[in-house]
C-alpha positions in Angstrom: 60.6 96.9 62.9 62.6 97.9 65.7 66.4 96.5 66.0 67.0 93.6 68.7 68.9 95.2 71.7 69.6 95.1 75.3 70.6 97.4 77.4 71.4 98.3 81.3 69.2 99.9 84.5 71.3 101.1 87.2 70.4 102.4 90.2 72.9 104.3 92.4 71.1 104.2 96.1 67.5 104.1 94.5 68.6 107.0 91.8 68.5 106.2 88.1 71.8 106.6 86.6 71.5 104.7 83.3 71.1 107.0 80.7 73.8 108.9 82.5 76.9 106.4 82.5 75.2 104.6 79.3 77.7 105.5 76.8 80.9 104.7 79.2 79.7 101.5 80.1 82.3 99.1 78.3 81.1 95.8 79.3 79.0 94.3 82.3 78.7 91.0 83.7 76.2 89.1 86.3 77.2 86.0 88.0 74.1 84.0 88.9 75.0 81.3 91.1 72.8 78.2 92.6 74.4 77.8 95.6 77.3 78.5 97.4 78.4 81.5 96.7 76.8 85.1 96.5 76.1 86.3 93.2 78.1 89.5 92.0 78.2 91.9 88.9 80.9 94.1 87.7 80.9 96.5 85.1 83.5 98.4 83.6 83.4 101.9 82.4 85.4 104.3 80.2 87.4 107.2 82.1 89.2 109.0 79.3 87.8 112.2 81.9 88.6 111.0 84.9 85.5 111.5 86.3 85.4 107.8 88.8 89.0 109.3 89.9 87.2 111.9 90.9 83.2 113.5 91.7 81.7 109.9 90.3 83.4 107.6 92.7 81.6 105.4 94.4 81.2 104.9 98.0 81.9 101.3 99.2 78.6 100.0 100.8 76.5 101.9 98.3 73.9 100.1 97.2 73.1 99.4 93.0 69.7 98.1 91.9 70.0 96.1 88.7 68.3 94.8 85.2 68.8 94.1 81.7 66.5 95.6 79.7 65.5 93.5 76.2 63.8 95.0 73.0 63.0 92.2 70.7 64.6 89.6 71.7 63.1 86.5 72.4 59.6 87.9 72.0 58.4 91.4 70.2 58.9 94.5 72.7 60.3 94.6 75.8 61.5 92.7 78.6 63.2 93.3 81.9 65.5 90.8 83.8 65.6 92.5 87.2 69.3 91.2 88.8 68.6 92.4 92.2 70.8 94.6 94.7 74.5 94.6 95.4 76.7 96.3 97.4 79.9 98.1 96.2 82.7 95.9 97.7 85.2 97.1 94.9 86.4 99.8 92.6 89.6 99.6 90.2 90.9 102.2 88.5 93.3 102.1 85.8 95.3 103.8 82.9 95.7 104.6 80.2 93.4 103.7 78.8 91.4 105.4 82.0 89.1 102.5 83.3 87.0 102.1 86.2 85.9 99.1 87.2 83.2 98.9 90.1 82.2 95.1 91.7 79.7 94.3 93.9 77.9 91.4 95.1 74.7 90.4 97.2 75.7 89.9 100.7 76.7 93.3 102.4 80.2 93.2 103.9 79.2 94.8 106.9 75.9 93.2 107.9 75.3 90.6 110.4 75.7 87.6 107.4 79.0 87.6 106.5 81.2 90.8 108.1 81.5 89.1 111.9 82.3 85.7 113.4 79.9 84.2 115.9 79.7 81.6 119.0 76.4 80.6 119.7 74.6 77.2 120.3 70.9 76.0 119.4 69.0 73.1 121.4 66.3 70.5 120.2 65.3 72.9 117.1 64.9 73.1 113.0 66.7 74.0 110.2 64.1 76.8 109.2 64.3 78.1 112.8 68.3 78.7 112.9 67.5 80.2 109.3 64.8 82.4 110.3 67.2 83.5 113.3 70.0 84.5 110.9 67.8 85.9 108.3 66.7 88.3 110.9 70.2 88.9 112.3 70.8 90.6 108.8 67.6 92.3 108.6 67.1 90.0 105.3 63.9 87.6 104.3 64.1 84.1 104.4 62.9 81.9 101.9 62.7 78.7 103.1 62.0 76.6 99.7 61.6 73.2 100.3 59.4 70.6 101.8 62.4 68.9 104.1 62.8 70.8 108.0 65.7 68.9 109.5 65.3 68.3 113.1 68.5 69.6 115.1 69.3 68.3 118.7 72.2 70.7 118.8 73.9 73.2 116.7 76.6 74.8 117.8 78.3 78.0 115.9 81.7 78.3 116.9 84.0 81.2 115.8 82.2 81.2 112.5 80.2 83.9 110.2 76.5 83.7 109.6 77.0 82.8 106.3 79.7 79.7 106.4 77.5 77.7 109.7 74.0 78.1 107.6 76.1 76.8 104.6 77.1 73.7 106.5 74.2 73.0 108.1 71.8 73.6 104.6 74.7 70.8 103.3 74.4 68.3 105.9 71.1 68.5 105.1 71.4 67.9 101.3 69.8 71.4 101.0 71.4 74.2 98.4 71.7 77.7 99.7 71.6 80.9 97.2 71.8 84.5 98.7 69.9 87.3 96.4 68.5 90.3 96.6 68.0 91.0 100.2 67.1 87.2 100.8 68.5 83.9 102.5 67.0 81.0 100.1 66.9 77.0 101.2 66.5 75.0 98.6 66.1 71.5 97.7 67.3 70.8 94.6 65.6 67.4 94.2 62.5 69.8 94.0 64.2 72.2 91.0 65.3 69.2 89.2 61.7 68.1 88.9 60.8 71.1 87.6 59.1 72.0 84.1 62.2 72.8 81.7 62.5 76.8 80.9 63.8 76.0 77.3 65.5 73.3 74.9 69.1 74.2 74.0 69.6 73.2 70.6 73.1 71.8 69.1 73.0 73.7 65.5 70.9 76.4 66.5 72.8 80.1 66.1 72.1 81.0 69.4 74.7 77.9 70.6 78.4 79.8 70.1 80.5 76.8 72.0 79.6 73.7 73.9 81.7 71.3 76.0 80.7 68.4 78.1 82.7 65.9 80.9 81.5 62.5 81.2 83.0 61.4 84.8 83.0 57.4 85.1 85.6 57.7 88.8 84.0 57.8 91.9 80.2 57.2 90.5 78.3 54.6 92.2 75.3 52.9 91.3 73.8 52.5 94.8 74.1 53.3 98.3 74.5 51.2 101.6 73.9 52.3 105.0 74.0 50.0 107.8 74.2 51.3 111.4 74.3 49.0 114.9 73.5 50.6 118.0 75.9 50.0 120.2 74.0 49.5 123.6 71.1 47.3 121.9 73.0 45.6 119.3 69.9 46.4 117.4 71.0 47.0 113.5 68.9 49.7 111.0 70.3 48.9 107.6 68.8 50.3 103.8 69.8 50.5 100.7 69.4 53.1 97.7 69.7 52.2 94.0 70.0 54.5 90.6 66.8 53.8 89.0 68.9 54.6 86.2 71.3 52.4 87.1 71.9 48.7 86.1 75.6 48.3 87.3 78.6 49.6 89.3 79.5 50.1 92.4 77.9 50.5 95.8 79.0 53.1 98.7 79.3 52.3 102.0 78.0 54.0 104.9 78.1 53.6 108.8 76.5 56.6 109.7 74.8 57.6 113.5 71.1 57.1 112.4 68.0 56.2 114.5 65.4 54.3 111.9 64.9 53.8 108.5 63.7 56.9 107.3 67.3 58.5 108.5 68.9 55.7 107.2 67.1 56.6 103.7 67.4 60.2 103.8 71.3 59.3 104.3 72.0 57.0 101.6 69.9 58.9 99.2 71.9 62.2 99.8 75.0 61.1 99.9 74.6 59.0 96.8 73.7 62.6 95.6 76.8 64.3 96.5 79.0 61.6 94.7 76.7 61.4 91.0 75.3 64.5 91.1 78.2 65.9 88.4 78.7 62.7 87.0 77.9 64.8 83.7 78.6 68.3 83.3 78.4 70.7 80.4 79.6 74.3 80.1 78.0 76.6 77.1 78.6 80.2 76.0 75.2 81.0 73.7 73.4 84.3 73.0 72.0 86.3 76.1 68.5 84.8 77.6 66.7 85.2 81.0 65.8 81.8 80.6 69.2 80.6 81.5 68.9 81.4 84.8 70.9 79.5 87.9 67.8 76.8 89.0 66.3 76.5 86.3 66.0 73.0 83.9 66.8 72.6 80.5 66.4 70.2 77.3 69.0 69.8 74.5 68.7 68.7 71.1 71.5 67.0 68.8 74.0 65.9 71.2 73.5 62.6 70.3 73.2 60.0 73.9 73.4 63.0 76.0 69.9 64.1 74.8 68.2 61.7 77.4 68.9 63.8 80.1 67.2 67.0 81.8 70.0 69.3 82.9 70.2 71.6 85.8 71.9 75.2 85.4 74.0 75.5 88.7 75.7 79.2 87.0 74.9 81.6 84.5 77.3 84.6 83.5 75.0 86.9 81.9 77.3 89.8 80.1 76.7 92.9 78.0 79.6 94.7 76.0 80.9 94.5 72.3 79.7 91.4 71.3 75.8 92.2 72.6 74.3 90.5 75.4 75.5 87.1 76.1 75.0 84.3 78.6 77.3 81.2 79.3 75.7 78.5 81.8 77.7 75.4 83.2 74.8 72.7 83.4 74.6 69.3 85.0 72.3 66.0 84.7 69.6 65.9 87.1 68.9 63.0 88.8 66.0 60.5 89.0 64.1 59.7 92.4 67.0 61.2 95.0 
């Protein structure tokens, strides 16, 4: 039977150049990030011949098409976890020992996204339209993943890049927003919490290396109080949204602009959100998976009360180099009903 392994697929602008940088490659990592942030990979080669000083270095802005190739891993024969594309943003070079090592992540430098600052304003739209708008400002797709379409009676971009105003608005929103392989994606992370779990992470399984979890007790409320009085009318639109899970603590307080009961809801339940939604948080470093991938929902075993929970993974760091192929995830509870 054939030996587990894992190895890299790189594409330099569309041309195959693994077997040809295969045995520099000293280690490799992919950050795979939920929201917030653009993932990135980095890998580092061996230059004893100088060859990334010279004919083999890369042009900034080139593009590299990823994967990690598997041979009996989790299942007999092969499997491919395709990463996406990146651009070059950086190359370090270094010696002796002669290194190279080459970043890049997945929002171009120089496209519409992130490289310039805008002004512009929207009027009595959606979330999905100012999306679609940007998404085709940066020649990207837009994947607009969720079920919730804000209605917008003004935005207004001031001074900012593409990237940073979407951000905001996909927060006020209590919407997530990842950026990968050539496409914006909104998502609503009430919907990937509900989700079927990918795997169960057991505690004395070999494939666990290290494991640590935070408990957070400050700053975690039980419910969520919004009460609102229109000013001209005197007319009040109050609700209130409790933990399901939830028999005591404390209660936020709200006085936000709202104009019925479903905003009202909508408010209390996301910002209830923001406050518990790391209220526990674990971080684990186990042996390399494509099923530990940012989004998706996981199961442990053996860690005693903290078994009753689903978990979220909100970052995996999926790396290759002398100890194999490797992933380490930072997790955290989902919620129930918000």
């Amino acid at each position: 039977m054939q030996a587990r392994s894992a190895k890299l697929v790189v594409l330099y602008n569309s041309k195959d150049i693994s077997s040809d940088i295969a045995k520099f490659i000293k280690s490799f990592s992919y950050n795979d990030v939920m929201s917030g942030e653009a993932d990135d990979v980095s890998i580092t080669l061996e230059d004893r011949d100088e060859l990334w000083e010279g004919d083999w270095l890369p042009d900034k802005g080139a593009l590299l098409t990823m994967s990690i190739i598997t041979t009996n891993w989790e299942h007999d024969g092969q499997e491919e976890f395709k990463l996406g594309e990146f651009e070059v943003d950086d190359i370090a070079l270094s010696g002796p020992p002669h290194e190279a090592t080459i970043k890049a992540v997945s929002v171009p430098n120089n496209n519409e996204l992130r490289g310039i600052n805008k002004t512009r304003a929207w009027e009595k739209t959606k979330l999905s339209v100012i999306a679609k708008d940007i998404a085709d400002d940066a020649s990207m797709t837009l994947l607009y993943d969720t079920d919730t379409d804000t209605a917008i009676d003004r935005a207004e971009q001031t001074d900012q890049s593409d990237l940073s105003f979407l951000l905001k608005l996909c927060k006020d929103s209590g919407l997530a927003l990842k950026i990968a392989d050539k496409k914006i994606i909104v998502l609503d992370e009430v919907k990937y919490e509900a989700q079927t779990v990918a795997t169960t992470i057991y505690k004395f399984s070999s494939r666990l290396k290290h494991y640590s979890i935070r408990s957070k007790m400050r700053d975690i409320y039980m419910a969520c109080h919004e009460k609102y009085q229109e000013p001209k009318t005197n007319a009040v639109i109050e609700y209130t949204f409790t933990d399901p899970d939830k028999l005591e603590g404390k209660t936020l307080e709200l006085n936000k602009h709202v104009k019925s009961i479903a905003e009202a809801e909508a408010i209390a339940k996301k910002e209830l959100r923001e406050k518990n939604k790391e209220e526990i948080t674990i971080s684990m470093d186990l042996m390399g998976s494509f099923l530990l991938s940012a989004g998706n929902t996981v199961n442990i075993s053996g860690f005693h009360t903290f078994d009753n929970y689903k978990y979220i993974i909100i970052r995996g760091r999926h790396e290759l180099g002398s100890s194999g192929y490797t992933t380490s995830i930072d997790l955290r509870k989902c919620l129930n009903g918000y």
